[in-house]
TIMI-2910 file (N, C-alpha, C, CB; in pm, 1 decimal, decimal comma, always signed):
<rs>
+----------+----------+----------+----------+----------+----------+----------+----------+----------+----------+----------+----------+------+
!      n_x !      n_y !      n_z !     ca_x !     ca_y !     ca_z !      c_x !      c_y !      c_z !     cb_x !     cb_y !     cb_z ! resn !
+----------+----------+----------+----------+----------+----------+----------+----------+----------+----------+----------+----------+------+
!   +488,0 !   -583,4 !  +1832,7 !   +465,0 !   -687,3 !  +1735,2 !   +592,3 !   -709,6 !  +1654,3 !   +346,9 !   -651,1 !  +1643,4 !  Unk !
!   +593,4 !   -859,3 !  +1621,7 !   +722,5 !   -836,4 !  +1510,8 !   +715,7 !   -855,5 !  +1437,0 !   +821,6 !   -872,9 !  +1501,0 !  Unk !
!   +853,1 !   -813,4 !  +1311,7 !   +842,8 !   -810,3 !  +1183,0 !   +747,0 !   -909,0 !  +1115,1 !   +964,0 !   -822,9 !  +1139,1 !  Unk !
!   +696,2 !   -915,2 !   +989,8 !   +647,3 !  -1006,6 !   +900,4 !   +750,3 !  -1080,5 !   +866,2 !   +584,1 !   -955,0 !   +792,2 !  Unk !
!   +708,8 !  -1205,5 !   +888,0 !   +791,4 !  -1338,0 !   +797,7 !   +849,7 !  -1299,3 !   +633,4 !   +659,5 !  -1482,5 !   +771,7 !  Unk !
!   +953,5 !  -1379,5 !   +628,7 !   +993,1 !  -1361,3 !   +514,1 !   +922,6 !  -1380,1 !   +360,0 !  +1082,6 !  -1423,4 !   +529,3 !  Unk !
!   +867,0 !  -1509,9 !   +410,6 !   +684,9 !  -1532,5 !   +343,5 !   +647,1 !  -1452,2 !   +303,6 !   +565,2 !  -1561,3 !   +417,2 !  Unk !
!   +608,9 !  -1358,7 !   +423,7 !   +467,6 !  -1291,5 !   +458,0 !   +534,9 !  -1146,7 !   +326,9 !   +431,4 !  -1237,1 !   +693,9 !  Unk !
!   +658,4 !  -1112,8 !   +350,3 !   +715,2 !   -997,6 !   +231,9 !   +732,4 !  -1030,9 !   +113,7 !   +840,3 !   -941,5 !   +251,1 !  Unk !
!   +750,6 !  -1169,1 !   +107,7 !   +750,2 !  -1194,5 !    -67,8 !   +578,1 !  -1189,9 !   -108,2 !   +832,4 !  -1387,2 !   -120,3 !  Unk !
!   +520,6 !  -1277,5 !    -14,0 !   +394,4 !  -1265,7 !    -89,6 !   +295,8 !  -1154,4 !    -81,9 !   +326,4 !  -1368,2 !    -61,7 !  Unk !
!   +329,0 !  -1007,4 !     -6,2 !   +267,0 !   -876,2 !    -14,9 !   +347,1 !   -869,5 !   -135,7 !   +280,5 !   -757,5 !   +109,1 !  Unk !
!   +474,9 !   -850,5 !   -162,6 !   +488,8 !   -772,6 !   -286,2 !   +423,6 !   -816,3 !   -405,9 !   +617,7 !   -761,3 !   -317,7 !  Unk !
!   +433,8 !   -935,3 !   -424,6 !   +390,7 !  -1037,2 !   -544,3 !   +187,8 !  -1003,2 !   -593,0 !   +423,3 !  -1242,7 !   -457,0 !  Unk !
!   +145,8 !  -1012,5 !   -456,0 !    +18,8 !   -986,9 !   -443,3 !     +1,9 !   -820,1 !   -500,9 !    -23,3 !  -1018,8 !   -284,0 !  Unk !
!    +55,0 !   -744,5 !   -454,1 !    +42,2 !   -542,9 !   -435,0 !    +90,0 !   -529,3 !   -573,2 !   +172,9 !   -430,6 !   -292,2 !  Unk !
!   +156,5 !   -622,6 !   -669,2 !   +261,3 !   -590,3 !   -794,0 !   +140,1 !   -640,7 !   -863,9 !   +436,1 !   -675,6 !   -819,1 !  Unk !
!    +80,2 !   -764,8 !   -860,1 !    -31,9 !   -822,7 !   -904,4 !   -171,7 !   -718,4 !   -942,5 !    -59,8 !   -923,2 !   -793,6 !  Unk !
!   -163,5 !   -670,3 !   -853,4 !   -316,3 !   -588,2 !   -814,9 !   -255,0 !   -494,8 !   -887,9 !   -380,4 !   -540,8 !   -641,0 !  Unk !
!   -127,4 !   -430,0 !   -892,2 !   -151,2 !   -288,6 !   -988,1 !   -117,5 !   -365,0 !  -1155,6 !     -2,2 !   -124,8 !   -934,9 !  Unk !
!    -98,0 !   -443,1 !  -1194,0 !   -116,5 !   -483,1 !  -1311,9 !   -227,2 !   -503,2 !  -1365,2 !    -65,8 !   -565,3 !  -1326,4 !  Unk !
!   -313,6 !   -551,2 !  -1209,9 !   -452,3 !   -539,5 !  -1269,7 !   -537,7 !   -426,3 !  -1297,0 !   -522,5 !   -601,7 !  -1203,3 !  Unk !
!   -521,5 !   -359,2 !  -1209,9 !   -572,5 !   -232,6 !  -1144,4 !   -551,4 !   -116,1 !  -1196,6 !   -529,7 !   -216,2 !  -1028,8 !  Unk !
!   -435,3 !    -65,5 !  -1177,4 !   -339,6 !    +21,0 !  -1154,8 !   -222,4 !   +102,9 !  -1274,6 !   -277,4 !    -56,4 !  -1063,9 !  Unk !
!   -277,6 !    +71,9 !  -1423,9 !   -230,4 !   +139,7 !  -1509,8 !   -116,7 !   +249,1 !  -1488,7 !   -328,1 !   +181,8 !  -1555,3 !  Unk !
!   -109,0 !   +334,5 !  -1427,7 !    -50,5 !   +439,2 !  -1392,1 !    +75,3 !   +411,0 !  -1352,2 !   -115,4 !   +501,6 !  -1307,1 !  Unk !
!    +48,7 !   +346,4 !  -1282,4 !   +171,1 !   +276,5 !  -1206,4 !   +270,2 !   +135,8 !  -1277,1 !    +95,9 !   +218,7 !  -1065,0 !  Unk !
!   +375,3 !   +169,1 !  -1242,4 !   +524,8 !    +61,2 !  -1313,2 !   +488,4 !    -51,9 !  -1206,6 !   +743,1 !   +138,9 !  -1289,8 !  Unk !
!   +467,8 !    -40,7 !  -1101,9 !   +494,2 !   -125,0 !   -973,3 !   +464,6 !    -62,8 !   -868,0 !   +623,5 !   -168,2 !   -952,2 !  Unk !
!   +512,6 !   -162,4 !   -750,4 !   +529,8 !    -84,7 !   -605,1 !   +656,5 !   -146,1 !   -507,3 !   +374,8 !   -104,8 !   -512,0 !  Unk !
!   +744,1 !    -59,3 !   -508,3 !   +829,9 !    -82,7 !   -353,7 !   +801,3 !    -82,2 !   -240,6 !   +910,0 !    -14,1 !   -323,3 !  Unk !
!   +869,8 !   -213,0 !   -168,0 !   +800,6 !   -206,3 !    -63,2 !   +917,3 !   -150,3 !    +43,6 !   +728,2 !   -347,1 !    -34,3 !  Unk !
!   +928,9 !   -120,3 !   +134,0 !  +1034,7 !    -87,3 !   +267,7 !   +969,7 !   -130,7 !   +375,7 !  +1075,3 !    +72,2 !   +299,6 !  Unk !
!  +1046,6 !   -208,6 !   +504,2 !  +1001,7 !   -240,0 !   +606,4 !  +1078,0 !   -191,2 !   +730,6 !   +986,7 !   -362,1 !   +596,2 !  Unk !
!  +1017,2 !   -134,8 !   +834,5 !  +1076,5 !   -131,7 !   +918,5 !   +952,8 !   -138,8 !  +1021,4 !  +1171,8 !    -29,9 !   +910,8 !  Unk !
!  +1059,5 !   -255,3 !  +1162,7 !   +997,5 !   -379,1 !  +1209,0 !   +845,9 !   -372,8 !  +1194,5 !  +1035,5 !   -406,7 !  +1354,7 !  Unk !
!   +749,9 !   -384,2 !  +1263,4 !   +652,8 !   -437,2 !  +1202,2 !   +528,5 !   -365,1 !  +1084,3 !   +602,8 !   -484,0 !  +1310,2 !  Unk !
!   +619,1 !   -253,4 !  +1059,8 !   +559,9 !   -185,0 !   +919,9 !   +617,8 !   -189,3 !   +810,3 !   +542,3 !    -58,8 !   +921,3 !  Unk !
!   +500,0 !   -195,6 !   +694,4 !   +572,4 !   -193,4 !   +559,5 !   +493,1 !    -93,2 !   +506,0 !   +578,3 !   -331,3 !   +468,5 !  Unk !
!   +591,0 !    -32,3 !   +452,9 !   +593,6 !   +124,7 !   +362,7 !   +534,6 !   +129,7 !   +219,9 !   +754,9 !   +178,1 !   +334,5 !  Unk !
!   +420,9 !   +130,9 !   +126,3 !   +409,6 !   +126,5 !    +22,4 !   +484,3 !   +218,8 !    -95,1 !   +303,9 !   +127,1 !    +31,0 !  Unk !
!   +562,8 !   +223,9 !   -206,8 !   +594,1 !   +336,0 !   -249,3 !   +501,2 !   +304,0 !   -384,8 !   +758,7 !   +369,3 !   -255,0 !  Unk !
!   +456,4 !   +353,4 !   -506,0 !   +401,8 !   +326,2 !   -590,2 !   +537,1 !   +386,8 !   -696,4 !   +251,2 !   +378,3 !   -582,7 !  Unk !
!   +557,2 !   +331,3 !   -826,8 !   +659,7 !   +380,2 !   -916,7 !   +586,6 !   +353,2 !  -1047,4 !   +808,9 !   +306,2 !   -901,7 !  Unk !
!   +617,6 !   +497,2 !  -1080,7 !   +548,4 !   +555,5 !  -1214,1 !   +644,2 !   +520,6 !  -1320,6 !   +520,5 !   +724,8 !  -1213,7 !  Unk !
!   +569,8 !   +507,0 !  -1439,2 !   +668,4 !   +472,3 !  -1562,6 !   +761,6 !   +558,5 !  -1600,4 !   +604,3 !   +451,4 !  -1680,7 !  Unk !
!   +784,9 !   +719,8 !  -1515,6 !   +900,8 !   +763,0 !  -1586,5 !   +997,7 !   +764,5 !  -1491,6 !   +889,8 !   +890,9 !  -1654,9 !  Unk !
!   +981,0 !   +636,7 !  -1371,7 !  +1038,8 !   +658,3 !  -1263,4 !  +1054,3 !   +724,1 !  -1137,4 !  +1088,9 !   +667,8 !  -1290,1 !  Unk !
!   +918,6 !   +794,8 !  -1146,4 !   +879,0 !   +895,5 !  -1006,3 !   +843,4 !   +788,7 !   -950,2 !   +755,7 !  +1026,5 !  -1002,7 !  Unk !
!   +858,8 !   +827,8 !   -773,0 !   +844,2 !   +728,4 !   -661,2 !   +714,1 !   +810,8 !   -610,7 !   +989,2 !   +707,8 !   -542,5 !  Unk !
!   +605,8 !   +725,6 !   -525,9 !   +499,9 !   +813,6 !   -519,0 !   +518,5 !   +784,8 !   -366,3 !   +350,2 !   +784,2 !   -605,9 !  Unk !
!   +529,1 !   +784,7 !   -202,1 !   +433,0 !   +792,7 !    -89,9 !   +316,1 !   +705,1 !   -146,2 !   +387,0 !   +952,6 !    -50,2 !  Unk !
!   +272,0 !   +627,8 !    -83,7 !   +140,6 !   +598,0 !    -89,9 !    +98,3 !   +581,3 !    +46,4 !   +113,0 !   +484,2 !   -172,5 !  Unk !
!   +156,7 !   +491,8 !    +94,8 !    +61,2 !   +392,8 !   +275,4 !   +169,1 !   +359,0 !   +320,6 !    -61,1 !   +216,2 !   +272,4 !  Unk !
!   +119,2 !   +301,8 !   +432,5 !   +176,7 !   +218,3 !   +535,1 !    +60,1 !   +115,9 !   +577,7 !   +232,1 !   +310,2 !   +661,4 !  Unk !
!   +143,3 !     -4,6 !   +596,1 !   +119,3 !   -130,4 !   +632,7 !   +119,8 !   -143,6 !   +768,7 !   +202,4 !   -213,8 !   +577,7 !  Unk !
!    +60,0 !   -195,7 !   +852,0 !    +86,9 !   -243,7 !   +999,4 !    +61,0 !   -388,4 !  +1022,9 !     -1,5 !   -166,8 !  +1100,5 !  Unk !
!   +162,2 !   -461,4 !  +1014,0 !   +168,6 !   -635,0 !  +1029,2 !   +137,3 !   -651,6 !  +1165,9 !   +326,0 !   -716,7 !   +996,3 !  Unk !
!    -13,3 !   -719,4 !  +1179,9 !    -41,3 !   -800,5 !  +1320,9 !    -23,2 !   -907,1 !  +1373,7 !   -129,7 !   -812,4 !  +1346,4 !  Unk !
!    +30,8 !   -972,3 !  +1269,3 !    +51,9 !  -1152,9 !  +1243,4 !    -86,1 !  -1220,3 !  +1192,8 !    +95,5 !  -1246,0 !  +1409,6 !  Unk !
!    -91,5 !  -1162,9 !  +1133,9 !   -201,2 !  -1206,6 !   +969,5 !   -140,5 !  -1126,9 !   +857,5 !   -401,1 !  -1144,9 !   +972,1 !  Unk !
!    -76,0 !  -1218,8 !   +694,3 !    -73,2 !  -1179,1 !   +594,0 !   -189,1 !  -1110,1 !   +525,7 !    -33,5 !  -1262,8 !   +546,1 !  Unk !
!   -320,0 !  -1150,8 !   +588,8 !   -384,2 !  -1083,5 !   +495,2 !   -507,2 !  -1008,9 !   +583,9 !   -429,7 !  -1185,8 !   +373,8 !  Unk !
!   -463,8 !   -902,5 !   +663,5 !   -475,2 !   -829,2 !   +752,9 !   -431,0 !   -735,5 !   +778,6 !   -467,7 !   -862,9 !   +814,8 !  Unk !
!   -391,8 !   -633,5 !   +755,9 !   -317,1 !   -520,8 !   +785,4 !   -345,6 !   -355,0 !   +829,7 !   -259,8 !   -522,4 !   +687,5 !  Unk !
!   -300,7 !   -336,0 !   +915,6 !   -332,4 !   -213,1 !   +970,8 !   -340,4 !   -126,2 !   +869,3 !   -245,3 !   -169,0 !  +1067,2 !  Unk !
!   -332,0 !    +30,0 !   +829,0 !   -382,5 !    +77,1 !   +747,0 !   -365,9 !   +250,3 !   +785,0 !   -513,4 !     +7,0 !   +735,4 !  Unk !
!   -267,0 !   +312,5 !   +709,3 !   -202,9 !   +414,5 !   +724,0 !   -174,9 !   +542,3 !   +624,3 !   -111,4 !   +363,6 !   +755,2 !  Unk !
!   -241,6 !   +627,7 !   +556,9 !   -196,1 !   +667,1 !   +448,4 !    -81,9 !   +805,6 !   +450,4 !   -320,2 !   +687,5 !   +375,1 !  Unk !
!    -17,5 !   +812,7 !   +346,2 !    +93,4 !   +910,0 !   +362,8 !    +24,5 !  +1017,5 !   +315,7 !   +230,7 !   +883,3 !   +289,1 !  Unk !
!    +75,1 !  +1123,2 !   +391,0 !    +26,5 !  +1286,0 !   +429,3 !   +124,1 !  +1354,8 !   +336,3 !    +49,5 !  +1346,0 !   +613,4 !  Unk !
!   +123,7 !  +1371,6 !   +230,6 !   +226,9 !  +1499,4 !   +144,3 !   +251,0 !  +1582,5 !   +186,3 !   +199,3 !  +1564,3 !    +40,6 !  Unk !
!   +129,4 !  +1655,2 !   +255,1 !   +130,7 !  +1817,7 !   +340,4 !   +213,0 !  +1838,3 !   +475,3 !    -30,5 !  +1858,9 !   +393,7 !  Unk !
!   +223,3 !  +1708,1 !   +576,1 !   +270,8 !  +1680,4 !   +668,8 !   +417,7 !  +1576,8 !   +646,4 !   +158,7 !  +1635,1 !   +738,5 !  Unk !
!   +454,1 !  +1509,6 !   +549,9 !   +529,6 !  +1424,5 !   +529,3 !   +556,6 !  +1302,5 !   +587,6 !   +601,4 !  +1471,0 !   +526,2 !  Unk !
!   +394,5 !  +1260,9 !   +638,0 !   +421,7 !  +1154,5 !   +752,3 !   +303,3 !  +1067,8 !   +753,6 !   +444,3 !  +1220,1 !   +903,6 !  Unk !
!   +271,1 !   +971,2 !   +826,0 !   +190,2 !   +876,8 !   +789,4 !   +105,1 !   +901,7 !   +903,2 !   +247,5 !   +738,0 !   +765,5 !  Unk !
!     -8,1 !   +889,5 !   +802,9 !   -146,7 !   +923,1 !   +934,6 !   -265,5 !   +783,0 !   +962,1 !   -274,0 !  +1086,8 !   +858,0 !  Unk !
!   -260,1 !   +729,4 !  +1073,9 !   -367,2 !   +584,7 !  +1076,8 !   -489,6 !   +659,2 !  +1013,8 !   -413,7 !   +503,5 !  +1262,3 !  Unk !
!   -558,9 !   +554,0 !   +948,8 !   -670,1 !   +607,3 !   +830,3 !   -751,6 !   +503,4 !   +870,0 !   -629,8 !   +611,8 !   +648,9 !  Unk !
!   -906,3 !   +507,6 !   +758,0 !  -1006,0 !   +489,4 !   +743,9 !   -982,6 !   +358,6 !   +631,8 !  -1076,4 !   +616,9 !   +718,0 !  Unk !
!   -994,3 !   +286,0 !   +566,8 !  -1060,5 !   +243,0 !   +485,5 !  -1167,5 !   +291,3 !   +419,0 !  -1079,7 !   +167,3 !   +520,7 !  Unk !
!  -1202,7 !   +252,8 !   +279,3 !  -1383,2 !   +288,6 !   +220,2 !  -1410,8 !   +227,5 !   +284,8 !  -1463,3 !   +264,5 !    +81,7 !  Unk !
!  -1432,8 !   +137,7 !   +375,9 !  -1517,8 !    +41,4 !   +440,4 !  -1581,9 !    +62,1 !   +564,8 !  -1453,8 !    -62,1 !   +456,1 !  Unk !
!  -1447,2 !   +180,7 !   +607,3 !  -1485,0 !   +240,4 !   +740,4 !  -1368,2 !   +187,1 !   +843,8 !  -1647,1 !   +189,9 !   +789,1 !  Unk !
!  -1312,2 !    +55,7 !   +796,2 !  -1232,4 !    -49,9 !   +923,1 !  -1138,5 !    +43,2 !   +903,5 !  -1180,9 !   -238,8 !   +904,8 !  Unk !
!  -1044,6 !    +16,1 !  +1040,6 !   -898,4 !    +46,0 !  +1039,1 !   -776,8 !    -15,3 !   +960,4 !   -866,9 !    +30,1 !  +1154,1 !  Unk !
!   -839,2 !   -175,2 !   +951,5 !   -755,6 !   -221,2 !   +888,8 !   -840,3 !   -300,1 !   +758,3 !   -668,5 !   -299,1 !   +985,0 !  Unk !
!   -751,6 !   -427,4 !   +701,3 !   -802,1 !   -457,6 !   +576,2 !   -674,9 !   -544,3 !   +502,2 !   -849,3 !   -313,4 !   +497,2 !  Unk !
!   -714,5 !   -560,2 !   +365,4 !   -642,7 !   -668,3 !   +279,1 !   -525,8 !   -536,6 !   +226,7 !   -764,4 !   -764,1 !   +129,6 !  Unk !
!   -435,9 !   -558,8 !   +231,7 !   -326,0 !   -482,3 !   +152,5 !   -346,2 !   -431,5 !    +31,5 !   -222,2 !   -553,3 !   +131,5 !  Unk !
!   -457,2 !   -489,5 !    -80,6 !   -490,8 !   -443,7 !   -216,0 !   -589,5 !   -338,3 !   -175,2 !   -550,7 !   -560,6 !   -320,7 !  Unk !
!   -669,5 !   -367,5 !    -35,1 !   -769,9 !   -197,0 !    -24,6 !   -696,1 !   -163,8 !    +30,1 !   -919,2 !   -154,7 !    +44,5 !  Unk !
!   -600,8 !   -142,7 !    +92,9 !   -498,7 !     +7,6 !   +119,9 !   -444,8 !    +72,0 !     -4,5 !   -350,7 !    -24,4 !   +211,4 !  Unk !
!   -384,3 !    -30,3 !   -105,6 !   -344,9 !    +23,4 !   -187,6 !   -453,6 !    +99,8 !   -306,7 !   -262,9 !    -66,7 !   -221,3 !  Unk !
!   -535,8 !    +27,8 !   -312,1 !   -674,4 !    +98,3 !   -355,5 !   -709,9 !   +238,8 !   -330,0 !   -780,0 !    +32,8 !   -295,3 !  Unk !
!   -735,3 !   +294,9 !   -177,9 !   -723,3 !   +342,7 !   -106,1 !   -643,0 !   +463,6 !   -133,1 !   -701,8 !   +269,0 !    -36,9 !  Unk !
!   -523,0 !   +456,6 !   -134,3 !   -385,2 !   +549,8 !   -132,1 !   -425,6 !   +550,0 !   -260,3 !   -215,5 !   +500,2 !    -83,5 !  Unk !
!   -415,8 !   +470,9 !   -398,1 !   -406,8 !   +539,5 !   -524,3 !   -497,4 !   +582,4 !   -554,5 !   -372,2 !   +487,1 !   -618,2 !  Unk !
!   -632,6 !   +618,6 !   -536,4 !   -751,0 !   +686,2 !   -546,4 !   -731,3 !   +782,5 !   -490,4 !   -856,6 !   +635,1 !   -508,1 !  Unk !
!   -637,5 !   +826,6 !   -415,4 !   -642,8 !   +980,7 !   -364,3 !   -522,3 !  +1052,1 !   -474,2 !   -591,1 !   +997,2 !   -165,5 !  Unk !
!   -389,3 !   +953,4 !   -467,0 !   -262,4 !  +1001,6 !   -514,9 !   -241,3 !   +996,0 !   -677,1 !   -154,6 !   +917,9 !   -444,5 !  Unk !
!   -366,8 !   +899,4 !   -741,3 !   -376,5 !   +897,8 !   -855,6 !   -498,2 !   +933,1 !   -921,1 !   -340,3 !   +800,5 !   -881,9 !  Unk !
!   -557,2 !  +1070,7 !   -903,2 !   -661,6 !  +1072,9 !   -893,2 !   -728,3 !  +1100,6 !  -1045,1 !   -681,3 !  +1155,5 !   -789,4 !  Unk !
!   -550,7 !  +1142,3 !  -1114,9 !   -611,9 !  +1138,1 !  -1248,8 !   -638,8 !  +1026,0 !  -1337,1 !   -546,7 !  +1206,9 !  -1316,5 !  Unk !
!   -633,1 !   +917,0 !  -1234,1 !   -662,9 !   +788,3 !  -1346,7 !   -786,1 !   +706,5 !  -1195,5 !   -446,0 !   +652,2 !  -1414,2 !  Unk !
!   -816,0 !   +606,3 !  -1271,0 !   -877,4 !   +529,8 !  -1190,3 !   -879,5 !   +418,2 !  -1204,8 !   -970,1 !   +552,9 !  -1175,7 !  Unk !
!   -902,8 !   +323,0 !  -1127,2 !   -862,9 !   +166,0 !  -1124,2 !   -975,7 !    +79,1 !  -1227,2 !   -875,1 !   +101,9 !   -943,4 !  Unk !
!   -914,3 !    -17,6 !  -1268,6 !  -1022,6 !    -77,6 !  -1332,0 !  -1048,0 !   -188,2 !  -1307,6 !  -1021,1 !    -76,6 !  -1442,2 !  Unk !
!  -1116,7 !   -264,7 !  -1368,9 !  -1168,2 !   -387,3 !  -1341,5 !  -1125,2 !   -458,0 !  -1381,3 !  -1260,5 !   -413,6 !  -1356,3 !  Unk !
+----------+----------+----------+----------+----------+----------+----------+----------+----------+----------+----------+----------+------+
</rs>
């Protein structure tokens, strides 16, 4: 598969930056990294810690994405579940997802 459109990376970040403003207290933001058709979530804390969160898998749908979470114990990304059960999903439930495990001392709000 190939990379996501240039589109397709401005408007995950814009969207994933969105959702933790809404969401996501804990968190400053999120970096994204791509390499070809994955994008890397990092989450960044207000005193500047970088967190692992997910991985993205671009199928050629923006709002579709495979669904991967990062392993601390292993240092590597493992294909995952969704709460939903799917493999894949909207980029805000991955990130959902990953910060409910990695942020477990806070929780998302409404």
């Amino acid at each position: 598969m190939k990379a996501p459109p240039e589109s397709t990376k401005a408007s995950l970040k814009a969207r994933l930056n969105g959702h933790v403003r809404a969401h996501w207290p804990a968190l400053d933001g999120v970096e994204i990294r791509y390499r070809t058709n994955f994008a890397y979530i990092d989450g960044r804390l207000h005193d500047g810690t970088t967190l692992q969160l997910c991985r993205l898998r671009y199928s050629g749908s923006a709002h579709l994405w495979g669904f991967a979470i990062y392993r601390a114990s292993h240092d590597d990304y493992e294909d995952s579940y969704l709460p939903t059960g799917a493999t894949a999903g909207t980029a805000e439930d991955a990130l959902d997802c990953a910060c409910a495990l990695y942020l477990s001392f806070d929780t998302p709000t409404n």
